[in-house]
Biotite code that builds the C-alpha atoms (Angstrom):
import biotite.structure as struc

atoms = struc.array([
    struc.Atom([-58.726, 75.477, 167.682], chain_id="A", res_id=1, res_name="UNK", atom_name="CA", element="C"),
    struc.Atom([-57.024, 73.238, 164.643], chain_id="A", res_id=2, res_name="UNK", atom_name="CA", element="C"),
    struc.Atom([-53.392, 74.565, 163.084], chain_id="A", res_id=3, res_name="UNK", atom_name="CA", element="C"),
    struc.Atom([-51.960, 77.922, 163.763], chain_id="A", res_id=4, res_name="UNK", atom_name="CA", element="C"),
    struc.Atom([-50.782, 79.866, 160.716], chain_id="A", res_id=5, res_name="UNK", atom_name="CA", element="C"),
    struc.Atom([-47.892, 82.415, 161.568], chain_id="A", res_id=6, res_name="UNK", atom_name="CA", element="C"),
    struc.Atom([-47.092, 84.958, 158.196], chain_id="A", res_id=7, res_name="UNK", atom_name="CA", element="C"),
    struc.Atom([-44.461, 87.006, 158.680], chain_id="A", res_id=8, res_name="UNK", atom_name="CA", element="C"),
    struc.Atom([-41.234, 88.020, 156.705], chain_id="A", res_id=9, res_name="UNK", atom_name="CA", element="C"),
    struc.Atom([-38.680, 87.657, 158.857], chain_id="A", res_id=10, res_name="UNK", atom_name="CA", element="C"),
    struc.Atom([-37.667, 84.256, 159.112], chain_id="A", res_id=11, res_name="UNK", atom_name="CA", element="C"),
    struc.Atom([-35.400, 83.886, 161.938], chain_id="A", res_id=12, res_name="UNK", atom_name="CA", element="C"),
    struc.Atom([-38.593, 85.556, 164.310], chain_id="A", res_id=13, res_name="UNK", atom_name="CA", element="C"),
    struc.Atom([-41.027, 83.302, 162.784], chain_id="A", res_id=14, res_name="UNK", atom_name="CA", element="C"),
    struc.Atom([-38.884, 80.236, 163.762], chain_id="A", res_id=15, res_name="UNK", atom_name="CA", element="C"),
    struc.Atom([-38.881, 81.694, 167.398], chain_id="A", res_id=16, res_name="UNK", atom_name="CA", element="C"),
    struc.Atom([-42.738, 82.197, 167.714], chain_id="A", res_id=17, res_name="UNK", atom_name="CA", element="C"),
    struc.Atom([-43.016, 78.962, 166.082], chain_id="A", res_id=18, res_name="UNK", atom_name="CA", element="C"),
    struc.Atom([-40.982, 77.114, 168.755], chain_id="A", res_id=19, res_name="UNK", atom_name="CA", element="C"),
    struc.Atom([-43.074, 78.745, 171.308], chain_id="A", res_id=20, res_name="UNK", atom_name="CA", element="C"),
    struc.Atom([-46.197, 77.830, 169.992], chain_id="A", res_id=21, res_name="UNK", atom_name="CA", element="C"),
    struc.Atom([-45.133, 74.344, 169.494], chain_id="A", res_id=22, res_name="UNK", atom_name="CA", element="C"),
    struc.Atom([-44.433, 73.998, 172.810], chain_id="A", res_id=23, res_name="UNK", atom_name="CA", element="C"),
    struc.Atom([-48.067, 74.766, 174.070], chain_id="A", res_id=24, res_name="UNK", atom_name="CA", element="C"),
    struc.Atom([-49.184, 71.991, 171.286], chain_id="A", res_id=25, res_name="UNK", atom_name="CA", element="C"),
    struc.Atom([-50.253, 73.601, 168.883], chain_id="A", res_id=26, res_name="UNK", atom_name="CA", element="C"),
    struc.Atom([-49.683, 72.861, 165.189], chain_id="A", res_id=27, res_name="UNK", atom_name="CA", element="C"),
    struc.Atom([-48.160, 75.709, 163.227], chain_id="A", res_id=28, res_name="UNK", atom_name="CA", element="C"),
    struc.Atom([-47.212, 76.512, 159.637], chain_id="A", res_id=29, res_name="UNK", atom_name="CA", element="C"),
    struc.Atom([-45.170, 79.579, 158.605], chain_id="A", res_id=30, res_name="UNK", atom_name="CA", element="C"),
    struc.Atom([-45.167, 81.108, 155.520], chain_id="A", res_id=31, res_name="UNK", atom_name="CA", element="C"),
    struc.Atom([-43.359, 84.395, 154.893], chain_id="A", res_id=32, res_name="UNK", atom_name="CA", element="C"),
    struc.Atom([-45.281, 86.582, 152.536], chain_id="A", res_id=33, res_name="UNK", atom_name="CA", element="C"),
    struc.Atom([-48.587, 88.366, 151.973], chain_id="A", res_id=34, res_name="UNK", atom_name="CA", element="C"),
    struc.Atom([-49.708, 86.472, 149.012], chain_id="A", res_id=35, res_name="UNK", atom_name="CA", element="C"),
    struc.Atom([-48.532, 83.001, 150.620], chain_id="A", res_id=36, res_name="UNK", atom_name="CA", element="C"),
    struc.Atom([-50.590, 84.106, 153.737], chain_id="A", res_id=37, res_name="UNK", atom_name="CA", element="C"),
    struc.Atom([-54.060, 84.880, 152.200], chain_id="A", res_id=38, res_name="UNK", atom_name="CA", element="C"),
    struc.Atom([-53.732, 81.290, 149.874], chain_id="A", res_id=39, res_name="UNK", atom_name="CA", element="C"),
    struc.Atom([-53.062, 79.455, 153.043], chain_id="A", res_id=40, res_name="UNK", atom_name="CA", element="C"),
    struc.Atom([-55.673, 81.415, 155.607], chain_id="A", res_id=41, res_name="UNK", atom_name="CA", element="C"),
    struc.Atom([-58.501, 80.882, 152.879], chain_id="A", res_id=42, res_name="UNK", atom_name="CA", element="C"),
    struc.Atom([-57.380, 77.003, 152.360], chain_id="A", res_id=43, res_name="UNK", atom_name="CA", element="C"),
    struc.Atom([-59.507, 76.521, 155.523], chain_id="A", res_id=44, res_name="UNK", atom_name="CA", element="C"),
    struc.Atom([-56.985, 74.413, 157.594], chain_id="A", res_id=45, res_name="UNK", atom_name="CA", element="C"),
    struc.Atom([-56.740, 76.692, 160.151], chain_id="A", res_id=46, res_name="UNK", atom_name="CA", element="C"),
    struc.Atom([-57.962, 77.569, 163.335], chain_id="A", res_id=47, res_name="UNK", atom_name="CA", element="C"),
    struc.Atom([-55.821, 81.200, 163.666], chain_id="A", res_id=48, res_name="UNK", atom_name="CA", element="C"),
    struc.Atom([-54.044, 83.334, 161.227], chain_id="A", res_id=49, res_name="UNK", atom_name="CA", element="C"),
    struc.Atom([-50.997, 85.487, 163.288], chain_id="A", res_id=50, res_name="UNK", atom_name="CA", element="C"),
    struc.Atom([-50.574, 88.048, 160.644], chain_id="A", res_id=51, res_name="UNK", atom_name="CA", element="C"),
    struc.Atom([-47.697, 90.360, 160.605], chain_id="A", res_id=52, res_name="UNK", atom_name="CA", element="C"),
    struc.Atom([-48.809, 94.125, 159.662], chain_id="A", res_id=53, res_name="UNK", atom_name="CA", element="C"),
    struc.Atom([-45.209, 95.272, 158.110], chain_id="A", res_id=54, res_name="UNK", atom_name="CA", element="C"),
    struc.Atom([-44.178, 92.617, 155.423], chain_id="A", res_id=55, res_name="UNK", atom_name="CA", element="C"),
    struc.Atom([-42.649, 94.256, 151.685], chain_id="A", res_id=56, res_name="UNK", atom_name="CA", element="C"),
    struc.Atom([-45.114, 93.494, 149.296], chain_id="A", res_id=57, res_name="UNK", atom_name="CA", element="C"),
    struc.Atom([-48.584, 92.644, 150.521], chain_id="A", res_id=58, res_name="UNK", atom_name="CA", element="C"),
    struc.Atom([-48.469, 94.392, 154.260], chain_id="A", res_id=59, res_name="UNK", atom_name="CA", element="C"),
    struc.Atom([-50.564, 92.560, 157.265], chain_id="A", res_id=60, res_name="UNK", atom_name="CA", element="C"),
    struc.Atom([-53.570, 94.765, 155.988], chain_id="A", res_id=61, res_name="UNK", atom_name="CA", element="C"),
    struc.Atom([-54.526, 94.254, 152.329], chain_id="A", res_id=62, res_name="UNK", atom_name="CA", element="C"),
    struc.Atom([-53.666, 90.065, 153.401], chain_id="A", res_id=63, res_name="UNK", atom_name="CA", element="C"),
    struc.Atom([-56.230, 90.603, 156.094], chain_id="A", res_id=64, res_name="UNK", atom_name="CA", element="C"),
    struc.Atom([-58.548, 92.944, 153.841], chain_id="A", res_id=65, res_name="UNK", atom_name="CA", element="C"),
    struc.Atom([-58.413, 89.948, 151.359], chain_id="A", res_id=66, res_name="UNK", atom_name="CA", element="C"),
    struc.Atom([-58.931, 87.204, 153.744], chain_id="A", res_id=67, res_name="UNK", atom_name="CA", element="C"),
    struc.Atom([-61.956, 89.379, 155.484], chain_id="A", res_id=68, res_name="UNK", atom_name="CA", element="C"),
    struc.Atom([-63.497, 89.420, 151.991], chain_id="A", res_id=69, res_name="UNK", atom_name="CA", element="C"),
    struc.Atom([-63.597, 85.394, 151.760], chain_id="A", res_id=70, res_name="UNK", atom_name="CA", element="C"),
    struc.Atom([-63.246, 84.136, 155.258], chain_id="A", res_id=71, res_name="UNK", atom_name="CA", element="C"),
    struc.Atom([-63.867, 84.922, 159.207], chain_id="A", res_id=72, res_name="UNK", atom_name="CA", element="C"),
    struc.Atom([-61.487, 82.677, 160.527], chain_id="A", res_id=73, res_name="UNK", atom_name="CA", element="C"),
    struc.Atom([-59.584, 84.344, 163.420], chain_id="A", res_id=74, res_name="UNK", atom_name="CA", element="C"),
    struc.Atom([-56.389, 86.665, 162.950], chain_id="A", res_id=75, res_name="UNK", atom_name="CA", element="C"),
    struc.Atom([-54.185, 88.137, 164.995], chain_id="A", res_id=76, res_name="UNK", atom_name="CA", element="C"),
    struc.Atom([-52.178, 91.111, 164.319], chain_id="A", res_id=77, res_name="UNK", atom_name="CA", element="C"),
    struc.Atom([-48.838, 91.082, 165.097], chain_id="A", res_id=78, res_name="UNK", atom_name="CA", element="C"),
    struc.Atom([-46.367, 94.146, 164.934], chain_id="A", res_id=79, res_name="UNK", atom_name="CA", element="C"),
    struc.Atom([-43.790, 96.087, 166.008], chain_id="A", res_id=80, res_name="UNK", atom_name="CA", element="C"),
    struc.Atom([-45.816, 99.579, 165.224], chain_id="A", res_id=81, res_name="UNK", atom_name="CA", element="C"),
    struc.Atom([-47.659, 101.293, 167.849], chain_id="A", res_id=82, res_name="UNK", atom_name="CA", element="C"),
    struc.Atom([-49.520, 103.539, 165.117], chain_id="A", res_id=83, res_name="UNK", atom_name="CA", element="C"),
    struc.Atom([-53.171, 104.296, 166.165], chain_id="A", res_id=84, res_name="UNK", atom_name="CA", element="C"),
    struc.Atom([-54.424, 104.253, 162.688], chain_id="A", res_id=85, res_name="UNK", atom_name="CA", element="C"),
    struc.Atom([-52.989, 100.617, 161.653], chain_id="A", res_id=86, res_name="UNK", atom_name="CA", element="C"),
    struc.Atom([-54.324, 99.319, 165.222], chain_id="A", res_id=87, res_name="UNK", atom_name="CA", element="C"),
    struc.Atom([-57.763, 101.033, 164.308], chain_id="A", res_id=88, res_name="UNK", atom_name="CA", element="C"),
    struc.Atom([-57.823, 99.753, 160.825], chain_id="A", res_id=89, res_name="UNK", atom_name="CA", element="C"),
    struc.Atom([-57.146, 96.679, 161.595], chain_id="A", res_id=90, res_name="UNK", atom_name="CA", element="C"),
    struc.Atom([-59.773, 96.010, 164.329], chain_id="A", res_id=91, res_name="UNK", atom_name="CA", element="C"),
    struc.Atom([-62.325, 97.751, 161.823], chain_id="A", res_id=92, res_name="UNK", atom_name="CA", element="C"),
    struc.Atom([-61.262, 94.817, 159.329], chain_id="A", res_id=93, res_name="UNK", atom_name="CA", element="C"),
    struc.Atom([-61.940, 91.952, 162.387], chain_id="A", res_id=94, res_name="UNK", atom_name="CA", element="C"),
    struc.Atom([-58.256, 91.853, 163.336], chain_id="A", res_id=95, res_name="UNK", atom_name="CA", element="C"),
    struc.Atom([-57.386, 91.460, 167.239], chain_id="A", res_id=96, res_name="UNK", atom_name="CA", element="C"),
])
């Protein structure tokens, strides 16, 4: 599966999901920002984008609109929302 990329805002979460996917061997870089996320998903280097959906800024769903538009590498969308119409758009945009 290669690296995982984890983009979310809130640092002190990120370092915990990082830990845990550490321990199951993966590699994983966190960056904590929209814009950061979509550079670093379309640099190729990784096998799985976990994308947050709520971040200021660039939100979870333009970063995933833009990376759609360049790349299909796997993302998975991660938040805290249970809103029927972000889940829907972002399964329409090849989100899981």
């Amino acid at each position: 599966m290669g690296k995982v990329l984890l983009v979310d805002d809130d640092v002190e979460l990120s370092s915990m999901l990082r830990e845990y996917i550490l321990r199951e061997g993966f590699e994983v870089d966190a960056v904590h920002d929209g814009e950061a996320g979509v550079r670093a998903a379309l640099s190729g280097g990784y096998g799985i984008v976990v994308l947050d959906v709520m971040m200021p800024g660039m939100g979870g769903i333009e970063a995933l609109r833009r990376i759609r538009g360049q790349s299909q590498v796997p993302v998975l969308m991660l938040t805290a929302r249970g809103d029927d119409v972000d889940r829907i758009v972002g399964l329409e945009l090849g989100g899981g």
